[in-house]
N, C-alpha and C positions, 0 to 999 in steps of 0.2 A: 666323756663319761668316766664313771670311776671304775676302771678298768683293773686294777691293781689289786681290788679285794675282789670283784667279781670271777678273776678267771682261773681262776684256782682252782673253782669250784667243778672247771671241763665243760661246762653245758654254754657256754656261752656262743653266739653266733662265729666270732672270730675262731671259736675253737671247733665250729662244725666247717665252714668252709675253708677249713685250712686241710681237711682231709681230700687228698687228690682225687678228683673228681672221675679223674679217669679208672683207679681202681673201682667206683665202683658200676661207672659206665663197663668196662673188661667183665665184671659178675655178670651183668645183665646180659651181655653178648653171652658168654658162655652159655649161660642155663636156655639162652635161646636157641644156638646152634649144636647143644648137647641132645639127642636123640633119645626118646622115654624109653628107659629100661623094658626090655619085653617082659611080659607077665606070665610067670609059667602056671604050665597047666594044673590045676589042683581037682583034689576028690569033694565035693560037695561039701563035704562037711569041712571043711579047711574053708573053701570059701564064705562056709557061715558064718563060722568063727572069727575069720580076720578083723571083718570090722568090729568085733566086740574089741578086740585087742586095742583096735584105733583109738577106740573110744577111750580106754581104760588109760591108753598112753595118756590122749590130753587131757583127761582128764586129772590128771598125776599132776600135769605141768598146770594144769588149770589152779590146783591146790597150792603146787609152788610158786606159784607166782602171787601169792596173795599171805604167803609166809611172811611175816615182821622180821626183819632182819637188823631193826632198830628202832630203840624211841629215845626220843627229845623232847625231856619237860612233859610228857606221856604225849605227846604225836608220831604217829609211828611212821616208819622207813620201811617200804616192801620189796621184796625181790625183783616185783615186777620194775619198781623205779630203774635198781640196778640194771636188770638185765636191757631196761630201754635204753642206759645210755652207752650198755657196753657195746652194743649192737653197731651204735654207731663207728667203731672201729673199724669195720667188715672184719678181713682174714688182716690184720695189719700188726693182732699182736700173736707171739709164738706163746706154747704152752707155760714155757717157764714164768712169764710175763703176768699172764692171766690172776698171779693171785694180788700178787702187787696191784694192777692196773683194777682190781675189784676192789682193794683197799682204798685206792683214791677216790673210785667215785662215791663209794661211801661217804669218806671222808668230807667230800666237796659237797652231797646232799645232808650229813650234819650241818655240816657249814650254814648252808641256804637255809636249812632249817631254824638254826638259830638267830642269825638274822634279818628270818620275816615276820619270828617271835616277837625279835627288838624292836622292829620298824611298828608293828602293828601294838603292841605294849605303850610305847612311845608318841602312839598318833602321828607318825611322821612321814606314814605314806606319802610316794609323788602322785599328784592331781593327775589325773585323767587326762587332760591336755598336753600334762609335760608327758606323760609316756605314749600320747599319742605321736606327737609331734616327733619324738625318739625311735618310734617304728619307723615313721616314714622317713627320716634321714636314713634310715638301715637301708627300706626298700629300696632309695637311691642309689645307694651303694650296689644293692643287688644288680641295679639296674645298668649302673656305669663296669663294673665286669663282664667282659668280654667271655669269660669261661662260664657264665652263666646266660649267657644272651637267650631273651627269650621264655625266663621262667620266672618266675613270680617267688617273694619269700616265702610265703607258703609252701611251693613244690621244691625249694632247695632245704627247707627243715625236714617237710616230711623225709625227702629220699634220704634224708641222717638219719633217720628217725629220729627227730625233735618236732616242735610243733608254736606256732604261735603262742599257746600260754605258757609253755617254756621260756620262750623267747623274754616273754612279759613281765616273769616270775626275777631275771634279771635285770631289767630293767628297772622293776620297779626297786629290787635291793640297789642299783647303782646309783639313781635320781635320786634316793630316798637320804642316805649314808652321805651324799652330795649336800642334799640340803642341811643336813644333822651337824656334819665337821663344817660347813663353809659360814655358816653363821657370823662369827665371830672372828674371823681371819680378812683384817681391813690391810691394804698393803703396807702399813707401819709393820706388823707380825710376817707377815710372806716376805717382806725385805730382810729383815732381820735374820729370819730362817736363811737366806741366800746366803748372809754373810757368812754364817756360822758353817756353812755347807758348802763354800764356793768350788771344794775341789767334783763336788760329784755333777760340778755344773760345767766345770771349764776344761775337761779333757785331760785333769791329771789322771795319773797310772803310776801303783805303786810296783816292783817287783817283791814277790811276796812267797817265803817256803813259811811250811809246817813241819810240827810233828800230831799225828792224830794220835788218839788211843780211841778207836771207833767203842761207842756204849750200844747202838741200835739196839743191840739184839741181847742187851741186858735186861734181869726184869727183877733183879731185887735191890736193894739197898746196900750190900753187904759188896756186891758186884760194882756197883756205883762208886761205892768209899773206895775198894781197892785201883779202881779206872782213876778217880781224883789223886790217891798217894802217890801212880804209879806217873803220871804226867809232870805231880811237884817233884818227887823224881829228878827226872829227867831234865827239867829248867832247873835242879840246882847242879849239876852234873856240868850241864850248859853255863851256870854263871861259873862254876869251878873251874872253866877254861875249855870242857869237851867242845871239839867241832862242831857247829850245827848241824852239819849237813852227814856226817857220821854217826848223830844221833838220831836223825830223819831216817839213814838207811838203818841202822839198829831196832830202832825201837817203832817208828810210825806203821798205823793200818792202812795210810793211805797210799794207792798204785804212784804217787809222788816220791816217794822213798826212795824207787831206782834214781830219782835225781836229788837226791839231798833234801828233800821235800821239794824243790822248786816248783812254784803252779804257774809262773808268769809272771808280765804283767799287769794288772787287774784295775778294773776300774771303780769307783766309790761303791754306782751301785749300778746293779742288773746281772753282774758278773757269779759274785758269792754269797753266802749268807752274809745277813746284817749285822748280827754280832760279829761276825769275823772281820766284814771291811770295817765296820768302826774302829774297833780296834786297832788292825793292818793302817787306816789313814790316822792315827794317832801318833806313831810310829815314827820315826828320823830312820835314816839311813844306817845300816849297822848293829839300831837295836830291836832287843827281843821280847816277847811281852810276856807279862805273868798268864799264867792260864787260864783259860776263858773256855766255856761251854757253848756245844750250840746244839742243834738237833741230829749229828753228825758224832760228837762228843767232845770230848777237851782236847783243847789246841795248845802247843805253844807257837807263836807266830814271831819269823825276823823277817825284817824290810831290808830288803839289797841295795835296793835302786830308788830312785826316786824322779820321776819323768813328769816335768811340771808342763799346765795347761796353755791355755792363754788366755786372754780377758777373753769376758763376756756380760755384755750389759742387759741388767735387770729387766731392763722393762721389753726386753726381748724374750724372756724367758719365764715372765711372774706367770703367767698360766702354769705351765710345765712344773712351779716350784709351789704353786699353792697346792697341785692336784698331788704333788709328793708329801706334802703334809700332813694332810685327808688322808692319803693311806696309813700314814704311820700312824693315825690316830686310828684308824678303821682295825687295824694290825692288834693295835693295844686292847681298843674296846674288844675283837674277836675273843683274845686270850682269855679276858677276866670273866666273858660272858660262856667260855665253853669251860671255865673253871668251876663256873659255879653254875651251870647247867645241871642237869641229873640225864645223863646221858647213858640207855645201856644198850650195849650192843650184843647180838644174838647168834652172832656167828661167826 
């Protein structure tokens, strides 16, 4: 399945039974062998009042949870979304975490949101059959795990709190995006792409330092020009003869710096951002590149090493190299469709 743009989005099955089971099996022991708080004793009118209070609590939450915390294209995004999928975390993220890890899942139900827009704009939904068919290889799966022996896809969504049309809501974005980019990709094009790509096929690995100028947490334009002057900079400092790796400890935002930037060595893809391995596998031994942005910020990138693969034959592989194509085209269509979205976010 097309795995690659779906799971980003966190709702995905791979991404609910990948949370240890036993953490949440330990919750459910606890609250079992945890003893009810004793109830102390109150004057009448305390006990009247309490449940008013109860009431007024969920009631509160009843109203938050139905709060818009975004729309897309005017379909809206509600807290309740969010808070179902953060749930699924149990106790597994710490305070610090929490705002970030609410930014993703936002971000992942934009995502989905825009997507089902496409598919259903586009008439390109998957038939019935195919997402049938697509459960029941899941259930299989459910079935052939040993750490779920015994329970049904049903009862391993709910206990994440996810649910069958969750479930469905993926699939049909995956089947769908499947049928959309595979069209037109006859193995004359999927070959072609192999050659042009062969290192992210054959187990090369570059060695690869940076210098960052981290932008994240830039928000004007004025911040950006000076983040871009201050990177050229630096690569002409670098072609003037300065050391790399004493301009990594100097100047870079990345915890890489203590080694001269050093990160390793990396592979085409899975490892880094895209922009940065393209670049990085463009690269000979020795040289340094001009400066390239990513969502990270400007890099200057040298190649140290260069640690070559070994064959590997196509027709071994063309599933694997069609289904990378389809992303990058899924990758592309994502960008230009949340560019030109009307997207606003509420919190």
């Amino acid at each position: 399945m097309f795995r690659g743009v779906i799971k980003p989005l966190g709702i995905v099955l791979g991404g609910i039974l990948c949370v240890h089971l036993s953490v949440f099996a330990a919750e459910t022991d606890t609250k079992k062998s945890s003893p009810p708080a004793k109830k102390a004793k109150a004057a009448p009118k305390t006990e009247t009042n309490e449940p008013k209070k109860e009431e007024t609590t969920a009631a509160k939450q009843e109203d938050n949870s139905k709060k818009v915390v975004a729309t897309v294209n005017g379909e809206n995004i509600t807290q309740k979304e969010v808070d179902k999928i953060f749930k699924r975390f149990g106790n597994q993220i710490g305070e610090d975490q929490i705002p970030a890890v609410t930014k993703q899942i936002l971000d992942g139900l934009i995502t989905q949101k825009i997507l089902l827009q496409f598919i259903k704009d586009n008439k390109i939904e998957a038939s019935q059959a195919d997402i049938d068919a697509e459960l029941n290889k899941i259930r299989e799966d459910v079935k052939a795990n040993p750490a779920l022996k015994d329970k049904t896809l049903e009862e391993v969504l709910e206990s994440h709190g996810g649910s069958i049309d969750d479930m469905k809501k993926d699939i049909i974005i995956s089947l769908s995006l499947e049928k959309y980019f595979g069209k037109g990709l006859d193995d004359q094009k999927v070959k072609a792409y192999f050659e042009q790509n062969k290192a992210a096929y054959d187990g090369t690995e570059v060695k690869a330092s940076h210098v960052l100028i981290d932008t994240r947490q830039m928000k004007t334009d004025a911040e950006l020009s000076q983040a871009k002057e201050k990177i050229n900079k630096i690569k002409a400092e670098v072609d003037a003869g300065k050391d790399f790796a004493e301009a990594a400890k100097q100047y870079s935002d990345c915890p890489s710096k203590e080694r001269g930037g050093d990160l390793g060595f990396i592979k085409r893809k899975g490892q880094v951002v895209e922009p940065f391995a393209a670049k990085a596998f463009e690269l000979k031994a020795g040289e340094v590149s001009a400066p390239i942005k990513t969502n990270f910020g400007y890099h200057i990138i040298k190649v140290t090493e260069i640690k070559k693969g070994t064959d590997v034959n196509f027709d071994d592989i063309k599933a694997d190299v069609k289904q990378d194509m389809m992303s990058e085209s899924a990758s592309v269509l994502l960008l230009q469709l949340k560019q030109n979205a009307k997207i606003d976010i509420k919190v």
